[in-house]
C-alpha positions as CSV (number, residue, x, y, z in Angstrom):
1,X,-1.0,-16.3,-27.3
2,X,2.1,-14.5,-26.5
3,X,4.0,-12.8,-24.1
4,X,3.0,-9.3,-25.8
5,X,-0.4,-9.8,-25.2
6,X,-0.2,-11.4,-22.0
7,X,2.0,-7.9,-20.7
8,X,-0.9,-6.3,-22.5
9,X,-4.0,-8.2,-20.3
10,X,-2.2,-8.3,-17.2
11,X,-1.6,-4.3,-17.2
12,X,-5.1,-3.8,-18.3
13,X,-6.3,-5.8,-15.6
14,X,-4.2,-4.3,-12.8
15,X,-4.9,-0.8,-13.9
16,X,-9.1,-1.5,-14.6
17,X,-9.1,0.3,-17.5
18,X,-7.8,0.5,-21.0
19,X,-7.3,3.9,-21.2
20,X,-4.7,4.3,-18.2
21,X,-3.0,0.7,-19.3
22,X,-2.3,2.5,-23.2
23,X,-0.6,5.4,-21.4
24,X,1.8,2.9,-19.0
25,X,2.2,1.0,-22.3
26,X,2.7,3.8,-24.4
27,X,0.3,2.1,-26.9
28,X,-2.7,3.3,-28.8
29,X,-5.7,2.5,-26.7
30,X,-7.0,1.0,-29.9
31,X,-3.9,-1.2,-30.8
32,X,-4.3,-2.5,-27.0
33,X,-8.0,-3.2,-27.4
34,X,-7.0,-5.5,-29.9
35,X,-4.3,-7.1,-28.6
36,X,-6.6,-8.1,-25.7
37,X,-9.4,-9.0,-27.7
38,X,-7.3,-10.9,-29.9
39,X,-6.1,-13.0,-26.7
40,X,-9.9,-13.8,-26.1
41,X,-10.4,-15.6,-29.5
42,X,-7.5,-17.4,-29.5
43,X,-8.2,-18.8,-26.0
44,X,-12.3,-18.6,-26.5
45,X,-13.3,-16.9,-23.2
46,X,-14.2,-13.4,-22.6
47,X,-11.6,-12.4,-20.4
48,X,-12.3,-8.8,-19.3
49,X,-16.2,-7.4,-18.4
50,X,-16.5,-3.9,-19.4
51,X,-18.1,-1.1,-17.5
52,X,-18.8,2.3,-17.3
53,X,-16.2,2.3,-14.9
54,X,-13.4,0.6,-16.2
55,X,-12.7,-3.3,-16.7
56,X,-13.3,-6.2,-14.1
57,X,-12.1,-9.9,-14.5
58,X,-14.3,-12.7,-15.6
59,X,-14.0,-15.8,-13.5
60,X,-11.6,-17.1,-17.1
61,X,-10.0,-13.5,-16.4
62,X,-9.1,-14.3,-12.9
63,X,-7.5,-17.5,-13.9
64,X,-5.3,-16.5,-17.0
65,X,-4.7,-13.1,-14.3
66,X,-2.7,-15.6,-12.1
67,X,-0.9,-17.6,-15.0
68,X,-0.3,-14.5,-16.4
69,X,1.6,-12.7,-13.6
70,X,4.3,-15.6,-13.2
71,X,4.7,-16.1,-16.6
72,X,5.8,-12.7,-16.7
73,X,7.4,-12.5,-13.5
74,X,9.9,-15.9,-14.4
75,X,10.4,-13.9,-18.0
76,X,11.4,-10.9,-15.7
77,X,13.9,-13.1,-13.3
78,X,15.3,-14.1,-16.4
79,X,15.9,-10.9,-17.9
80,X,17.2,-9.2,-14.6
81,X,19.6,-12.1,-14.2
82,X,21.0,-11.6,-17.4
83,X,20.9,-7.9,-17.0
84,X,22.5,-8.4,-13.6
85,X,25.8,-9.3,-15.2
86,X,26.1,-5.9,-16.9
87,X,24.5,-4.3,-13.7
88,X,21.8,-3.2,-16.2
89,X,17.8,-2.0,-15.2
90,X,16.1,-4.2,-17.6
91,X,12.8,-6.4,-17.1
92,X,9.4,-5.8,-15.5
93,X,8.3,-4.7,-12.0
94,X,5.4,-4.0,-10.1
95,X,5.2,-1.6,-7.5
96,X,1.9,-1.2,-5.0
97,X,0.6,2.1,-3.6
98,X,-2.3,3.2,-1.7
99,X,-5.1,4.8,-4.2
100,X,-4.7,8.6,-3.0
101,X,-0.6,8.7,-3.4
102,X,-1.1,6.7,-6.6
103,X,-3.4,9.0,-8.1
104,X,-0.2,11.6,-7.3
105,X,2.5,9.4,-8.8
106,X,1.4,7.1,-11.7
107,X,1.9,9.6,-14.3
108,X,5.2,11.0,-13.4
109,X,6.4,7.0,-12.4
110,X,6.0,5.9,-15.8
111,X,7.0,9.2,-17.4
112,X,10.4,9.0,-15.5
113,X,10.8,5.5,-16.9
114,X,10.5,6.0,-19.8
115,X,13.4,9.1,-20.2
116,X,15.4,7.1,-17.0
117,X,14.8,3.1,-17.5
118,X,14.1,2.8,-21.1
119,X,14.3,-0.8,-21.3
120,X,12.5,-1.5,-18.5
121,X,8.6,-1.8,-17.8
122,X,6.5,-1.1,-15.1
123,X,3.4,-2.3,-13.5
124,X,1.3,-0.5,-10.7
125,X,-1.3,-1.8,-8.9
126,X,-3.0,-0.1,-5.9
127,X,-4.2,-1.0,-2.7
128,X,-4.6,-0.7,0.9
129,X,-1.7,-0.8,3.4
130,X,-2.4,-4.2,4.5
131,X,-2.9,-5.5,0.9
132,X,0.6,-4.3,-0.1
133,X,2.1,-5.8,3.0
134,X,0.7,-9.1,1.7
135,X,1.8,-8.4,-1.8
136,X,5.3,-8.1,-1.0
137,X,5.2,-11.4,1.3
138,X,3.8,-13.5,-1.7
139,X,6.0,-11.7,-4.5
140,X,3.6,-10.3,-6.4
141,X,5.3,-6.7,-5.8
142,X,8.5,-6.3,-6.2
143,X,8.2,-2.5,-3.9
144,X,5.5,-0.9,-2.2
145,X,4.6,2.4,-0.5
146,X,3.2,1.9,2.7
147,X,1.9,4.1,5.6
148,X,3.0,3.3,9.4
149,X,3.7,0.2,8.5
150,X,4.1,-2.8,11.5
151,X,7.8,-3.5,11.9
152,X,8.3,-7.0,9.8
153,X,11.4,-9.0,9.9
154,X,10.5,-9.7,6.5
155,X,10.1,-6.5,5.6
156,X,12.7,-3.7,4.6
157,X,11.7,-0.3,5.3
158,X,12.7,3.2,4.4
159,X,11.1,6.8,5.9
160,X,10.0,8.9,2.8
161,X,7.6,11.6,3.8
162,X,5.9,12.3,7.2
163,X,2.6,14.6,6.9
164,X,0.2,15.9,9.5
165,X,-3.3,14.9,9.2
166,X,-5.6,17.9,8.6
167,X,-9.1,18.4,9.0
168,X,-10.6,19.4,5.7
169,X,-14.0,21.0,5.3
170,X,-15.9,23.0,2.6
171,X,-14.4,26.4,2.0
172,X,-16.9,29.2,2.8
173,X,-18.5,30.8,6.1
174,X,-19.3,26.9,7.9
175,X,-15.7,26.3,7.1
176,X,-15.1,28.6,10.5
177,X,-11.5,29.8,11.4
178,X,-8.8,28.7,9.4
179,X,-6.1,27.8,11.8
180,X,-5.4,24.3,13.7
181,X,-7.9,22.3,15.1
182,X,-6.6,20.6,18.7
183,X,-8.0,17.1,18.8
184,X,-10.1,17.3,21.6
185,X,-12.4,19.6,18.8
186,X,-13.0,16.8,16.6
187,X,-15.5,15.4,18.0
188,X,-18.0,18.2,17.4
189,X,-17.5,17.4,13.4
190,X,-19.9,14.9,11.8
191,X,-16.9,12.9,9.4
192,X,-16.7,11.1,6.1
193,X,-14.2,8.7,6.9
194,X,-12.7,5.5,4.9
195,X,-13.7,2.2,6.3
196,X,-12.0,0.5,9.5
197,X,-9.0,-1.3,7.9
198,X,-8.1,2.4,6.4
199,X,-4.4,3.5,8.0
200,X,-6.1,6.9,8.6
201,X,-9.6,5.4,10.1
202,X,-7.1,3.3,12.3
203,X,-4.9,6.1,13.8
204,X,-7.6,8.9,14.1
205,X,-9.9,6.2,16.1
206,X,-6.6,5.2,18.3
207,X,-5.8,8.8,19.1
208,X,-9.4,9.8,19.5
209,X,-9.4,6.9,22.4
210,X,-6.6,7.9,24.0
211,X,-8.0,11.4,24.5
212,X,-11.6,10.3,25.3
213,X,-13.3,11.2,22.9
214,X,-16.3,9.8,20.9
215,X,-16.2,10.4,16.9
216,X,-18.9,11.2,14.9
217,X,-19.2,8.8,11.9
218,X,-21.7,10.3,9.6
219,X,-20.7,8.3,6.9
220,X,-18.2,5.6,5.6
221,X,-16.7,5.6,1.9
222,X,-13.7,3.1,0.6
223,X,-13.2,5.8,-1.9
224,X,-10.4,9.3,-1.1
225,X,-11.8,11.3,-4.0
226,X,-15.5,10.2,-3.3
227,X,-15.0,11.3,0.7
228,X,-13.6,14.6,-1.2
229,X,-16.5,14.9,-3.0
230,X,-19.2,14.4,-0.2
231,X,-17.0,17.5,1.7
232,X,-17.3,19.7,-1.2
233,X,-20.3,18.8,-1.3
234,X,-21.1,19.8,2.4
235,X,-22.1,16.4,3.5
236,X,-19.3,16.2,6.7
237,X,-16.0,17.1,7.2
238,X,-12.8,14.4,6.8
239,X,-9.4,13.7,8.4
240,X,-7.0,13.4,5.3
241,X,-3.5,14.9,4.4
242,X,-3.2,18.1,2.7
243,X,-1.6,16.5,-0.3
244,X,-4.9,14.6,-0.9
245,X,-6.6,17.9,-1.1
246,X,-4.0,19.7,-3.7
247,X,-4.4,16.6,-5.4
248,X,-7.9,16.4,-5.7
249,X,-7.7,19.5,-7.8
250,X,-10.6,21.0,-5.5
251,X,-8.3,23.0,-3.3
252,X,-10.6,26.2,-3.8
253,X,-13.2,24.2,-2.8
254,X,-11.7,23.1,0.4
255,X,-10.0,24.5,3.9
256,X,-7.6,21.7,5.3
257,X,-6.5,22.7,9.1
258,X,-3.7,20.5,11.0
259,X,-4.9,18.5,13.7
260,X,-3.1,19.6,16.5
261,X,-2.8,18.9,20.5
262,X,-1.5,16.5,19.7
263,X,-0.6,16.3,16.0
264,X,-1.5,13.0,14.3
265,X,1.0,11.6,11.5
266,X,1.5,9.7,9.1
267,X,4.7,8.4,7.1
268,X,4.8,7.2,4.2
269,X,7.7,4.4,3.8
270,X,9.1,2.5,0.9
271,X,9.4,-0.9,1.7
272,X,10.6,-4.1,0.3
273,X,11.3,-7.8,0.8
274,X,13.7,-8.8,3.6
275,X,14.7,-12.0,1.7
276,X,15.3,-11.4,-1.8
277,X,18.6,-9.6,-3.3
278,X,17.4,-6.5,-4.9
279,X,18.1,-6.6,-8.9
280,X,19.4,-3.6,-10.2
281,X,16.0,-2.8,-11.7
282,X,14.3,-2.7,-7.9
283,X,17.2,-0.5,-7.1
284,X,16.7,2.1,-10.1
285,X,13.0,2.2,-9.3
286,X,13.4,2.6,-5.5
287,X,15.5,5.9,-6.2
288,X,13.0,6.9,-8.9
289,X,10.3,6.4,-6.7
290,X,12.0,7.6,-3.6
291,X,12.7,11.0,-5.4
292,X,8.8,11.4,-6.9
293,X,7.9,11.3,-3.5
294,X,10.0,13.7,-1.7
295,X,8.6,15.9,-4.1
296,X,4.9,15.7,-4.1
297,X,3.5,19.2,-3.4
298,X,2.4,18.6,0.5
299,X,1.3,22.2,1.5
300,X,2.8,24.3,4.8
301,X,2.8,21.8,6.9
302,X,4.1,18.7,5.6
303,X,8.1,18.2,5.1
304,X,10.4,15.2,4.3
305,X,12.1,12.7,6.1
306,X,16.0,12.2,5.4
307,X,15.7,8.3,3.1
C-alpha cells in the first residue's frame, strides 16, 4: 500500500466511477483499474462494488475511505507548509459543489490545473448545500460552492453568480408563450421538483407561501438531469436556472421563462473556513474557481456578481 494508490482509491471513490477519476488523474482508466485492484489484494478486501452505474464503497471501502482521506490530507498539510515558504500552490485539495454546477465545472477545473497549478492535485466531490456546509466544518473540503448559504461565523463567504430561477417546460405548442411567468401562475403547473432539503425546493416553497399559493408536486426526483429528462419528456414542468438547461445539452428541447412578480434568486457563493489560514494552494484555486464560474454560459437573464 502506498500513497499512489491510496490518491488513486480515494478519487475513484469520491468521483463513483473510474472513468471520470482517470480523467482528474490524467491516468489510463486501465493503469487506474489496477492500481485499485492492486490495493484490494494487498489488503484482501474488495474495496469498491461495481455497477452499471458507477462504483459504490463496500463496508471495508468505507473504512479505508476515512483512513484514506487524512492520510492524504496530513501528506497535503505537509506539502503546503513546505510550499508555503516559497509561497508555492503545491499539495492536494478538495473542493465540494452541488451536482448541476458540477456537471458545468469539473472538466474545465481540472483542465485549468493542469496548464495553471501543475504540481498540484485536485479532488471534487459533490453534494447538496447542506452537505458542503458540513464538509467545510469538519475539514473534509478545503472550498465549496454553495447557494444562499445561512450566514456562519465559521464560514467565509464570497458572492459569485446570482441567476433568476426560470420555469422550464417542453418546447413545442403546450410550452405556451414564451415570456415571464409572474409567480402567482405557478401554481397552475404540475412540477418535477428535487426533494425538500433541495436549495431550490426550499426557496420556491417559501416564496410560494408568502404569496398564497399552493404548488402542485407531481413528482419528486434527487436527480437535476433526471427532473430534465421527465420535462422533455412531458411529464411536468420544473423551477431550475437557465444554466441547468444549456447545460443539459437539451436546450432545443426545452423553453425556460423567468419567474417573475416577484423574481426568485439564487447566488451562488464560494465559501470557506473561518478558522483556518488559507494556503497558497486554497488561494490559487479560489481564483481559478472564482473565474470558471463568472463564466458559465447563464442565458439572457442571468449576470454576475462583483467577487
Amino acid at each position: 500500500m502506498n500513497l499512489k494508490q491510496l490518491e488513486y482509491f480515494v478519487t475513484v471513490a469520491e468521483l463513483g466511477s473510474f472513468s471520470k477519476a482517470a480523467v482528474a488523474l490524467d491516468i489510463a482508466q486501465p493503469a487506474l483499474s489496477r492500481q485499485v485492484r492492486a490495493l484490494e489484494v494487498d489488503l484482501r478486501e474488495t474495496l469498491l462494488r461495481r455497477n452499471g452505474r458507477g462504483v459504490s464503497l463496500t463496508d471495508a471501502g468505507r473504512r479505508l475511505f476515512e483512513h484514506s482521506v487524512g492520510i492524504l490530507n496530513r501528506v497535503a498539510q505537509a506539502r503546503e507548509d513546505m510550499g508555503a515558504q516559497r509561497d508555492e500552490p503545491v499539495g492536494r485539495i478538495t473542493l465540494g459543489m452541488p451536482p448541476s454546477i458540477g456537471r458545468q465545472l469539473t472538466l474545465p477545473l481540472i483542465d485549468g490545473f493542469r496548464r495553471q497549478l501543475p504540481k498540484a492535485r485536485v479532488a471534487i466531490v459533490e453534494g447538496l448545500s447542506s452537505h458542503i456546509t458540513e464538509w467545510l466544518a469538519s475539514g473534509r473540503i478545503e472550498l465549496g460552492l454553495l447557494y444562499n448559504p445561512e450566514p456562519s461565523p465559521s464560514l467565509t463567504i464570497e458572492p459569485l453568480l446570482e441567476e433568476p430561477l426560470c420555469l422550464v417546460s417542453a418546447a413545442g405548442p403546450a410550452a405556451g408563450q414564451r415570456g415571464p411567468v409572474p409567480l402567482r401562475e405557478l401554481s397552475r403547473y404540475p412540477l418535477v421538483m428535487p426533494e425538500r432539503q433541495h436549495v431550490i425546493r426550499r426557496l420556491v416553497e417559501s416564496q410560494a407561501t408568502l404569496a398564497g399559493l399552493t404548488l402542485d408536486i407531481a413528482a419528486e426526483v434527487s436527480s437535476i438531469a433526471a427532473i430534465i429528462d421527465l420535462v422533455a419528456a412531458g411529464y411536468g414542468h420544473a423551477v431550475l436556472h437557465a444554466s441547468a438547461v444549456i447545460a443539459s445539452g437539451r436546450a432545443d428541447q426545452l423553453v425556460a421563462r423567468p419567474l417573475t412578480a416577484p423574481a426568485v434568486n439564487t447566488v451562488l457563493c464560494l465559501a470557506t473556513s473561518a478558522h483556518k489560514r488559507a494556503t497558497p494552494l486554497q488561494r490559487a484555486a479560489a481564483q481559478l474557481l472564482g473565474e470558471l464560474v463568472r463564466h458559465l454560459p447563464q442565458g439572457n437573464a442571468a449576470h454576475s456578481r462583483p467577487g
